[in-house]
C-alpha positions as CSV (number, residue, x, y, z in Angstrom):
1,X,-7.7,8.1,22.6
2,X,-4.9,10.0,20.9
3,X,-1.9,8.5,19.6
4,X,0.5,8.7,22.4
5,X,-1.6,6.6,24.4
6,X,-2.1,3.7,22.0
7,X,-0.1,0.9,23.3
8,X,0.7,-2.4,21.4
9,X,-2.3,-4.6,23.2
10,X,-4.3,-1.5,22.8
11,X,-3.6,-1.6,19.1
12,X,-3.8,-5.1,18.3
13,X,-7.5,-4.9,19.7
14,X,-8.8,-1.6,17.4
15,X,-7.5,-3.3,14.3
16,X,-9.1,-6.7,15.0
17,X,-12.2,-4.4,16.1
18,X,-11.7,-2.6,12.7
19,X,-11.7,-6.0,10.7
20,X,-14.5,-7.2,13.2
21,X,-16.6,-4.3,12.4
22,X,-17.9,-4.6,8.7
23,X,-18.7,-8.4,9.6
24,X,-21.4,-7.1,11.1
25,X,-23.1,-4.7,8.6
26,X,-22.3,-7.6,5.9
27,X,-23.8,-10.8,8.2
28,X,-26.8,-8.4,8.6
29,X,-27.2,-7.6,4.6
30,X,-26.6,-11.3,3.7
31,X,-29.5,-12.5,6.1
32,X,-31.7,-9.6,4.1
33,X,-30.7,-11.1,0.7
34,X,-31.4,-14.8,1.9
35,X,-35.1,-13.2,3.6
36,X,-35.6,-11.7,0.0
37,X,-34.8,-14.3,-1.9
38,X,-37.3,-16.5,0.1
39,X,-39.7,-14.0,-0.9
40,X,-39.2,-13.6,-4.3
41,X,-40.1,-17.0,-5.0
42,X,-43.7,-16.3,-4.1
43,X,-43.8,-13.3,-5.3
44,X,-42.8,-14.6,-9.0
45,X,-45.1,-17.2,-8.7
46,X,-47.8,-14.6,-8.2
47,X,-46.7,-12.6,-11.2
48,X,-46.7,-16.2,-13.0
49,X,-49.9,-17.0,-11.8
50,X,-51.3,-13.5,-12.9
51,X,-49.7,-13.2,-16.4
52,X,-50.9,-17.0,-17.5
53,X,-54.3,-16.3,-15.9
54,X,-54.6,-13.8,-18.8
55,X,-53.1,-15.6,-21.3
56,X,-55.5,-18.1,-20.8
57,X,-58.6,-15.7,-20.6
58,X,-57.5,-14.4,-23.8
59,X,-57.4,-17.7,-25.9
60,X,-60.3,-19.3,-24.5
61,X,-62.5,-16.0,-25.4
62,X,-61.2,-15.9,-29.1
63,X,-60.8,-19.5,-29.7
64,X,-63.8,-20.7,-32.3
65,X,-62.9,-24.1,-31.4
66,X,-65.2,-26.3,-30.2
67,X,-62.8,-29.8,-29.7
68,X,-60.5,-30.0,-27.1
69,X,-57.6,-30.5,-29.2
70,X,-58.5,-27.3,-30.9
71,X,-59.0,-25.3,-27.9
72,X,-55.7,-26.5,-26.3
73,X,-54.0,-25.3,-29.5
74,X,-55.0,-21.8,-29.5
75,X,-54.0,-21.8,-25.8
76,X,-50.5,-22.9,-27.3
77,X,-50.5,-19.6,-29.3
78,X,-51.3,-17.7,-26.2
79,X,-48.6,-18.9,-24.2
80,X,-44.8,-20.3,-24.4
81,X,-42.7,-23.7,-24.0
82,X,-42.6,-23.4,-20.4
83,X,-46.0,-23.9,-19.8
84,X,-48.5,-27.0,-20.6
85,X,-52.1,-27.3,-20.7
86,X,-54.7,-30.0,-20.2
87,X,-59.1,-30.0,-20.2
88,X,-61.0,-31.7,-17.4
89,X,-64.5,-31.4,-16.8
90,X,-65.9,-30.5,-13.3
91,X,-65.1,-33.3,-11.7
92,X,-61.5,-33.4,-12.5
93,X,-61.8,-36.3,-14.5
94,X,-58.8,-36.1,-17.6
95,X,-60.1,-35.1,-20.9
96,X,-57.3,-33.8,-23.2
97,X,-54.1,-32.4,-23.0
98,X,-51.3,-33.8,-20.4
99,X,-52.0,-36.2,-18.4
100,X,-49.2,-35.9,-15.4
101,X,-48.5,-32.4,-15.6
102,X,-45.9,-30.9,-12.8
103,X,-46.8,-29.0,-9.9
104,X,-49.5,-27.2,-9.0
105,X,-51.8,-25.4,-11.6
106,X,-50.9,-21.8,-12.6
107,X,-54.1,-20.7,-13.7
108,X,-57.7,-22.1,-14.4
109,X,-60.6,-21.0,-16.4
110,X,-63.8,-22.4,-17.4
111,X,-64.1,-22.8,-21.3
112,X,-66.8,-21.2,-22.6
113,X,-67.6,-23.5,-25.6
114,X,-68.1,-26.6,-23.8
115,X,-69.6,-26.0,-20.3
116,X,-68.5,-28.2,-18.0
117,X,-65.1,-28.0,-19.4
118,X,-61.8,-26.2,-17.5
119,X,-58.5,-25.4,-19.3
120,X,-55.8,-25.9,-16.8
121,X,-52.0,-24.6,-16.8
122,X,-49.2,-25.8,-15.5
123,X,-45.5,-25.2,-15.4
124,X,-43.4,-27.8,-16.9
125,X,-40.9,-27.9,-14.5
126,X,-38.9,-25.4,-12.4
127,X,-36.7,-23.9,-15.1
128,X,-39.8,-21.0,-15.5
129,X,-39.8,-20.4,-11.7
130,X,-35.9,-20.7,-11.6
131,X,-35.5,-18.1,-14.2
132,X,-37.9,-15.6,-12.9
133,X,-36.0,-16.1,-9.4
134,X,-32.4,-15.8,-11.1
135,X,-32.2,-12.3,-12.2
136,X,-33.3,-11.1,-9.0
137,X,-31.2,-13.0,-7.4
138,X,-28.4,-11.9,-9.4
139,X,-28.9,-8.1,-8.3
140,X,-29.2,-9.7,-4.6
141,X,-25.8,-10.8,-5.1
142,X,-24.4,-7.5,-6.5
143,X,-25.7,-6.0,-4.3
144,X,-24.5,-8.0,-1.3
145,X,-21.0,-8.0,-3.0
146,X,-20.7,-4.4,-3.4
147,X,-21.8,-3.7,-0.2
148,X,-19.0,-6.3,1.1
149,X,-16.5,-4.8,-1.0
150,X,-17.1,-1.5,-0.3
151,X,-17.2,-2.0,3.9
152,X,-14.3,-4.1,3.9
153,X,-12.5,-1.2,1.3
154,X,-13.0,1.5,4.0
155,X,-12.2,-0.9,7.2
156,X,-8.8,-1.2,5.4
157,X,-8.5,2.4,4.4
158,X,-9.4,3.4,8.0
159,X,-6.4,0.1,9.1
160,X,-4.2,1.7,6.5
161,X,-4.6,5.5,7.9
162,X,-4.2,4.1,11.6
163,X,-1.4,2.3,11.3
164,X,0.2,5.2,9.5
165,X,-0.4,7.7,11.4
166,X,0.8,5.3,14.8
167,X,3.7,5.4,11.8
168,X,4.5,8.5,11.7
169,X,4.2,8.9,15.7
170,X,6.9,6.4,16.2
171,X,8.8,8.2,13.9
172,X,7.9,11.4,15.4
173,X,9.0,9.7,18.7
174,X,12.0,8.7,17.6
175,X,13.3,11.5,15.9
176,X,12.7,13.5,19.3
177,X,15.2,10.9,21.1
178,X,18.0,11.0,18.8
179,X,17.8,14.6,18.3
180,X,17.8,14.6,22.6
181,X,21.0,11.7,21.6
182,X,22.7,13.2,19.7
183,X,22.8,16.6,21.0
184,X,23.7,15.9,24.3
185,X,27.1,14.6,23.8
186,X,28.5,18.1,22.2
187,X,27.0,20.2,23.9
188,X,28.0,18.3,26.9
189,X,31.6,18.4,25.7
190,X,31.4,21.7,24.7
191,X,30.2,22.7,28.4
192,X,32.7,21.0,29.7
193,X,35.8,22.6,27.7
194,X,34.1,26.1,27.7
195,X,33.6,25.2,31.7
196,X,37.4,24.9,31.7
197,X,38.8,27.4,29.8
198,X,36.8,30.2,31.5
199,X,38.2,29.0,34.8
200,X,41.7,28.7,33.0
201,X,42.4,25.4,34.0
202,X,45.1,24.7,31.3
203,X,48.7,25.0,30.7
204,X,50.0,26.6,27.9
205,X,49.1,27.8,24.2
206,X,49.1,24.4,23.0
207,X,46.1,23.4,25.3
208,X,44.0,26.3,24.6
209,X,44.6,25.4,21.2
210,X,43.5,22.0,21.6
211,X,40.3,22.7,23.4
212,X,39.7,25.7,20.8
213,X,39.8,23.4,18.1
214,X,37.8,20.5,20.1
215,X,35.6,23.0,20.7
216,X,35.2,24.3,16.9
217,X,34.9,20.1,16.2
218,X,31.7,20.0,17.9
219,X,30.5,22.6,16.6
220,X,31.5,21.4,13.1
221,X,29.6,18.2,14.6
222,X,26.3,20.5,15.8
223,X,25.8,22.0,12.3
224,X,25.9,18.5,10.3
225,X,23.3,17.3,12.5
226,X,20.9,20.3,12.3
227,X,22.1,20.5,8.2
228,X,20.8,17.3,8.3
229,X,17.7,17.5,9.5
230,X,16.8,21.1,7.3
231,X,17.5,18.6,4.6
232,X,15.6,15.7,5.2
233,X,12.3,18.2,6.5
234,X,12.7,20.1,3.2
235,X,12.9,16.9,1.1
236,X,9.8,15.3,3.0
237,X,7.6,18.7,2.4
238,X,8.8,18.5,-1.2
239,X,9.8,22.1,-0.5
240,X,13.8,21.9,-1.7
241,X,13.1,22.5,-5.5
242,X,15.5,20.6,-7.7
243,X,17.3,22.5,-10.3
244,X,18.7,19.9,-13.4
245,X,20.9,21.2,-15.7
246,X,23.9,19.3,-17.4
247,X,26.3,17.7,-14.7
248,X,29.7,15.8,-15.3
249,X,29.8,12.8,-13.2
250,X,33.4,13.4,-12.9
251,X,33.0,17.0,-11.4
252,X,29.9,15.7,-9.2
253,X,32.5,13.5,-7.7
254,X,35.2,16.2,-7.3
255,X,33.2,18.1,-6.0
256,X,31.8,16.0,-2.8
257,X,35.9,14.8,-2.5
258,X,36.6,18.5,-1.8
259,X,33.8,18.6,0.4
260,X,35.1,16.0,2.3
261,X,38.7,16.3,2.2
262,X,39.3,17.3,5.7
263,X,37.9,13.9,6.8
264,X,39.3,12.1,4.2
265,X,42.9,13.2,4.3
266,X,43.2,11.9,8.3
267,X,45.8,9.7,9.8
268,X,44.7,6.3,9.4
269,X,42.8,6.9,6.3
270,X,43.7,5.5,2.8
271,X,41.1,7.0,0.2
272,X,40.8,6.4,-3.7
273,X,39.5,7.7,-6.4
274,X,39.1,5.8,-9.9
275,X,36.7,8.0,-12.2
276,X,36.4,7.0,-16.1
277,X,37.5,8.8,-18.7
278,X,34.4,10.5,-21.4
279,X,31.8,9.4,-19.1
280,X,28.5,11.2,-20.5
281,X,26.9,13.9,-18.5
282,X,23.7,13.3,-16.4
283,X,20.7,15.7,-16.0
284,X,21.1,16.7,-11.7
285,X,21.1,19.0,-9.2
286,X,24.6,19.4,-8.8
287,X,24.6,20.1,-4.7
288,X,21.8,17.4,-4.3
289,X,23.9,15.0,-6.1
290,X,27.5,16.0,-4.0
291,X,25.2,16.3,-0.6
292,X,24.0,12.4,-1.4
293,X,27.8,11.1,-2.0
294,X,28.8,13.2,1.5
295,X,26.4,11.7,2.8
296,X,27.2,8.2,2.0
297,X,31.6,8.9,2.1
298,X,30.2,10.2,6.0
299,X,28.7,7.0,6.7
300,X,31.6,4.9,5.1
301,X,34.1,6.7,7.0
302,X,31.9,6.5,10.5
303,X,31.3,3.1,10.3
304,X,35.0,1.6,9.0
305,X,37.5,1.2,11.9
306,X,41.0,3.0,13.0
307,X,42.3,1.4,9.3
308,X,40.2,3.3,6.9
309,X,40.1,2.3,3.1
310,X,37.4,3.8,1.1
311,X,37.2,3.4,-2.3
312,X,35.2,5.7,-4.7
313,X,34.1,4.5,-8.9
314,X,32.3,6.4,-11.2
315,X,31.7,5.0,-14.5
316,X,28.6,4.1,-17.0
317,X,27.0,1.2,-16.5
318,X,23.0,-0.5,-17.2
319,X,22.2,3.2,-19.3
320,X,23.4,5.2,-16.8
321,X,25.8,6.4,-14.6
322,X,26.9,4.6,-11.3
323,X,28.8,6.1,-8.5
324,X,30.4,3.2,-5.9
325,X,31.6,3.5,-2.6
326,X,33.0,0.9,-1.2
327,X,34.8,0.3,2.1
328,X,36.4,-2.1,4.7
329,X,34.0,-1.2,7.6
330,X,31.8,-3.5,9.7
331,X,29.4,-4.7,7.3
332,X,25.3,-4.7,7.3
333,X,23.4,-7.7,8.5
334,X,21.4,-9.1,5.8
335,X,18.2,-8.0,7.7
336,X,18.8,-4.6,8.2
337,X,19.8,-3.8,4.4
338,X,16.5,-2.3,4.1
339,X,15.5,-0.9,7.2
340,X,19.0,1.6,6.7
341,X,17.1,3.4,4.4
342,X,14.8,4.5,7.0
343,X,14.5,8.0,8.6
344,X,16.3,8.1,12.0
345,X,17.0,4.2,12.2
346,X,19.9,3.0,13.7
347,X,22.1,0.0,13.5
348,X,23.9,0.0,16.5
349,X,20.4,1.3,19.0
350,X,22.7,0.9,22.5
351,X,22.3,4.1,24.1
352,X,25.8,3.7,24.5
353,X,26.6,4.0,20.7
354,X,29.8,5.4,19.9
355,X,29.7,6.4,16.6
356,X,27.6,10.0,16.4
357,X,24.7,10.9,13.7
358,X,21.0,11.0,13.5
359,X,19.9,8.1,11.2
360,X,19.5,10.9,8.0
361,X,22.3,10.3,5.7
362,X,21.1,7.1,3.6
363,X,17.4,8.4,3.9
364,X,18.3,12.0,2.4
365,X,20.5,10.0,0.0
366,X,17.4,7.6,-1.0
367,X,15.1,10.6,-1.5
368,X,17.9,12.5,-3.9
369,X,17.8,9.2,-5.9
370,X,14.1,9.2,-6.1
371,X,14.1,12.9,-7.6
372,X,16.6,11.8,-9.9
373,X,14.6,8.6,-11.4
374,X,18.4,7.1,-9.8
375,X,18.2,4.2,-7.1
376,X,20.6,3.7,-4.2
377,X,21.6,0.0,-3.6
378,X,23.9,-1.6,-1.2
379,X,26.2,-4.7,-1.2
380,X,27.4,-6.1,2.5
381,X,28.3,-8.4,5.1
382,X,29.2,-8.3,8.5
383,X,32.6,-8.1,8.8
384,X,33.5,-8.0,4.9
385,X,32.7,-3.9,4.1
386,X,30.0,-2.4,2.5
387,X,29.5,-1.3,-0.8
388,X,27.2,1.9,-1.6
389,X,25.6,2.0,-5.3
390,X,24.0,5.2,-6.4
391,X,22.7,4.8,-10.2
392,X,22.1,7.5,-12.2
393,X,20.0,7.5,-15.4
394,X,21.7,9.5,-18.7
């Protein structure tokens, strides 16, 4: 199944698949540990059993005692705390040594001093079988955790990569539909005029001049899309390399007004400058920087009605320098502050959107900021204008 065929049920049933998937290995390795565990009890016994069977072979051959209070202390010497011992003759009648002892013996041997006689061990209680049992059952646990750990670390790697790549095929997707948006309208006007004047259906100088120049807007309109997305694709494959030197704030914003005069100079448009006097200069690429503040006087312009007022500051602020834009358009919803920071998203995603552009600008402008060390923030509400902060460190 390749990506263009996964399909949201389809989806929500391989990642609970991939979450359901380590259970399995894990349920099975617990139910090992528990099995070995069981195990290990009687297998520590029997290594109990064997290493106090010779402990109490050795102090009965070199004990010189012939009393039974001498012979159980030399089998004291042989052994530790954890252990007690106690005589009986053959018939298992009590004749030194602990009367009650716990559990059943750990090992028995007939003393060779007094025939008739048996030494007999046993544990005191179940702190020497407990600690025998612990430390394997401590690796048991590591074991089971790390094994946990590290199946439930891939099955989220392998979430992780799936969802990005389904990620970057919706992205992928939707890039191919505006692109398909976007150019359709120009070149459908351009068709359309270039339809007309070949079959001279116009009257005069003044209309050839005003398709001509409709004509050469389009175009205009072409290029800004495809500058745009040679920007963005260059800045994704780190392959536009920035070149810092010492910029002036001041001339950074010159520059992009320049750039941007055309537009900002129309009918209907009321555009001002306020830049601060000394202001300190900033390490930048200089046509990065003036491409970012385009990008951002674009969107302020595209998105304020036929009464335009767009404000740009520059000045120093929190250690750095901060360039604001700020206008009188429509405003952001709270809940899509974020998401306009996205490649190719849209506010407005009617297919009968008016206002033209791919969904680039504020992502190319984000990415500039990121090569900079800077950080783009914004300041809106519907209906009250937006305001664009791009911070600059010194």
């Amino acid at each position: 199944m390749t990506t263009d065929e996964i399909r949201p049920k389809q989806l929500r049933a391989l990642l609970l698949l991939l979450f359901l998937v380590p259970l399995i290995p894990t349920a099975m390795m617990a139910r090992f540990m528990v099995d070995a565990l069981r195990g290990e009890r009687s297998m520590a016994i029997e290594r109990l059993e064997q290493s106090y069977r010779t402990a109490l072979g050795s102090a009965l051959n070199n004990s010189g005692s012939t009393d039974a209070d001498g012979i159980l202390r030399r089998i004291r010497d042989y052994t530790d705390a954890f252990v007690t011992a106690r005589i009986v003759d053959e018939k298992g009648k009590h004749i030194a040594g602990e009367r009650n002892p716990w559990g059943t013996p750990l090992a028995q041997a007939l003393v060779p001093a007094q025939p008739g006689w048996m030494a007999v061990i046993h544990m005191k209680d179940s702190a020497l079988l407990e600690q025998n049992v612990d430390e394997q059952r401590r690796i048991f646990a590591w074991t089971l955790g790390l094994t946990a750990t590290g199946v439930i670390c891939i099955a989220g790697l392998a979430v992780l990569a799936l969802r990005r790549q389904l990620a970057l095929q919706e992205l992928k997707n939707t890039s191919v539909a505006t692109v398909a948006h976007e150019l359709r309208t120009p070149l459908a006007s351009m068709r359309m005029l270039v339809d007309t004047l070949r079959e001279g259906r116009y009257r005069g100088e003044e209309k050839l001049r005003e398709y001509l120049d409709l004509i050469a807007a389009e175009n205009d309109r072409l290029g800004r899309l495809s500058e745009s997305f040679l920007t963005f694709s260059r800045l994704e494959k780190n392959a536009r390399t920035m070149e810092f030197t010492e910029v002036s704030p001041g001339e950074l914003a010159s520059t992009a007004i320049q750039q941007m005069h055309g537009r900002l100079s129309t009918p209907g448009c009321a555009f001002t400058a306020h830049i601060a006097e000394r202001l300190p200069t900033i390490r930048a690429d200089h046509d990065a920087l003036a491409s970012a503040l385009c990008n951002i006087l674009e969107n302020a312009l595209k998105y304020t009605g036929p009464e335009k007022h767009i404000a740009l500051h520059v000045e120093q602020a929190d250690g750095g320098v901060v360039f604001r834009i700020k206008d009188n358009g429509v405003g952001i919803p709270e809940d899509q502050q974020r998401a306009i920071f996205r490649p190719f998203y849209q506010a407005d995603q009617r297919l009968s959107r008016t206002r033209e552009g791919c969904g680039l600008g504020l992502a190319i402008v984000q990415r500039i900021a990121n090569e900079h060390h800077g950080k783009i923030t914004v300041q809106s509400a519907p209906g009250g204008g937006t305001t664009f902060s791009l911070w600059l460190p010194l």
